[in-house]
C-alpha positions as MATLAB code, in Angstrom:
seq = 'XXXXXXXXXXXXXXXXXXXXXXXXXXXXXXXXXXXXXXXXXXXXXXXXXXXXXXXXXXXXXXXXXXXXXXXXXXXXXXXXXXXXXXXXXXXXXXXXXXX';
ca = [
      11.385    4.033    1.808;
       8.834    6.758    1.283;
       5.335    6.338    2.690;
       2.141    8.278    4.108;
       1.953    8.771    7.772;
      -1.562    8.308    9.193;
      -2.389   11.637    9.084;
      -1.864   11.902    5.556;
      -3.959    9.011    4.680;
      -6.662   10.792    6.475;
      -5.916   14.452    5.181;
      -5.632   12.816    1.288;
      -8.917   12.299   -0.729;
      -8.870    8.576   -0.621;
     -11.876    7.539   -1.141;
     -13.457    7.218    2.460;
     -14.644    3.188    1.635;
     -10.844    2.612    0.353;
      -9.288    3.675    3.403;
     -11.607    1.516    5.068;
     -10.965   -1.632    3.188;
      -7.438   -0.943    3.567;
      -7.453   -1.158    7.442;
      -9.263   -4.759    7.378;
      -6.621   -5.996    5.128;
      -3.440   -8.269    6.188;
       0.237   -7.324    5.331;
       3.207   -9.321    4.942;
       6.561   -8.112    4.280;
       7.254  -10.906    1.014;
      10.733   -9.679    0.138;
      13.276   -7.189   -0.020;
      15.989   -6.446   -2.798;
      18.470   -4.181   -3.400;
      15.971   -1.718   -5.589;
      12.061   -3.197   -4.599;
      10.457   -4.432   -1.045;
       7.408   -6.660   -2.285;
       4.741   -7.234    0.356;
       1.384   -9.805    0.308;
      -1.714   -8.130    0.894;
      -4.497  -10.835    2.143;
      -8.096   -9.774    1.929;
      -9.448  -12.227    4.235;
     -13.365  -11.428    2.995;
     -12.879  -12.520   -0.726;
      -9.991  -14.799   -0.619;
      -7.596  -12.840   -2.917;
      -3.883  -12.096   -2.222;
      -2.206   -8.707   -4.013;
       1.231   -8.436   -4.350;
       2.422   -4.604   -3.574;
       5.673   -3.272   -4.423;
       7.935   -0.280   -3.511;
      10.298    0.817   -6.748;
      13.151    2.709   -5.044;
      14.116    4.147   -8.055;
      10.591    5.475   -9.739;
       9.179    8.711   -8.764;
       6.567    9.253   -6.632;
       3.458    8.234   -6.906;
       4.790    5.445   -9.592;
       6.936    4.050   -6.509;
       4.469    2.131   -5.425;
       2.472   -0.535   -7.468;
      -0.331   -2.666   -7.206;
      -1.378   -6.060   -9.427;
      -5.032   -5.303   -8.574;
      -7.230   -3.735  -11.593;
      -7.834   -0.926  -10.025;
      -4.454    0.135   -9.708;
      -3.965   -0.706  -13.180;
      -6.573    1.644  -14.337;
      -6.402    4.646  -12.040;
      -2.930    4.061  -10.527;
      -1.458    6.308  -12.855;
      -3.304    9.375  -11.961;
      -1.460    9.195   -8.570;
      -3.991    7.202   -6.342;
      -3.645    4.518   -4.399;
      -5.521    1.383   -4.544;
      -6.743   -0.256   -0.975;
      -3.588   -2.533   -0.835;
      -1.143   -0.157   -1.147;
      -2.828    1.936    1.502;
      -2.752   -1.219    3.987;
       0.814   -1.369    3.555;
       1.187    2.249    4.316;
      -0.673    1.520    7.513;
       1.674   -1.474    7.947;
       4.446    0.526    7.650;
       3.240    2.882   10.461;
       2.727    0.116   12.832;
       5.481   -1.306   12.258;
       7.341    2.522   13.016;
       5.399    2.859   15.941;
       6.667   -0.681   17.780;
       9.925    0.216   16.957;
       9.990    3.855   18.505;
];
């Protein structure tokens, strides 16, 4: 699975305020098939639950995916909405507990 360290999340131009957001939101891993991994992204401020998946056989940057409206608008262009930038950082972590 293909994913941004943390220093490339901080190199990229991400928007400074979605890089934020992304590190107050909550991850779980949802599922995991033979060609996606879905995960739940929780925003605990506004309630709202986004479902991010990784496409193991798209391209980069249309691997990832996003049901927010952002990413359906500007996901396209290669950016990354908030959610799929917290399961980046997820991903890290989860790297980093198992080194």
């Amino acid at each position: 699975m293909r994913f941004l360290s943390e220093d490339e999340i901080e190199r990229t131009e991400f928007a400074r305020v979605s890089k934020e957001r992304a590190k107050s939101l909550k991850v779980k891993l949802d599922y995991r098939g033979a060609k996606n991994v879905g995960f739940k992204v929780r925003d605990p401020e506004k309630g709202t639950v986004r479902h991010v998946i990784y496409h193991s056989e798209k391209k980069e940057p249309q691997d990832w995916s996003c049901d927010c409206k952002w990413h359906a608008t500007r996901g396209t262009f290669g950016k990354y909405c908030a959610h799929i930038l917290a399961v980046h950082i997820f991903l890290n972590k989860m790297v980093e507990k198992n080194e």
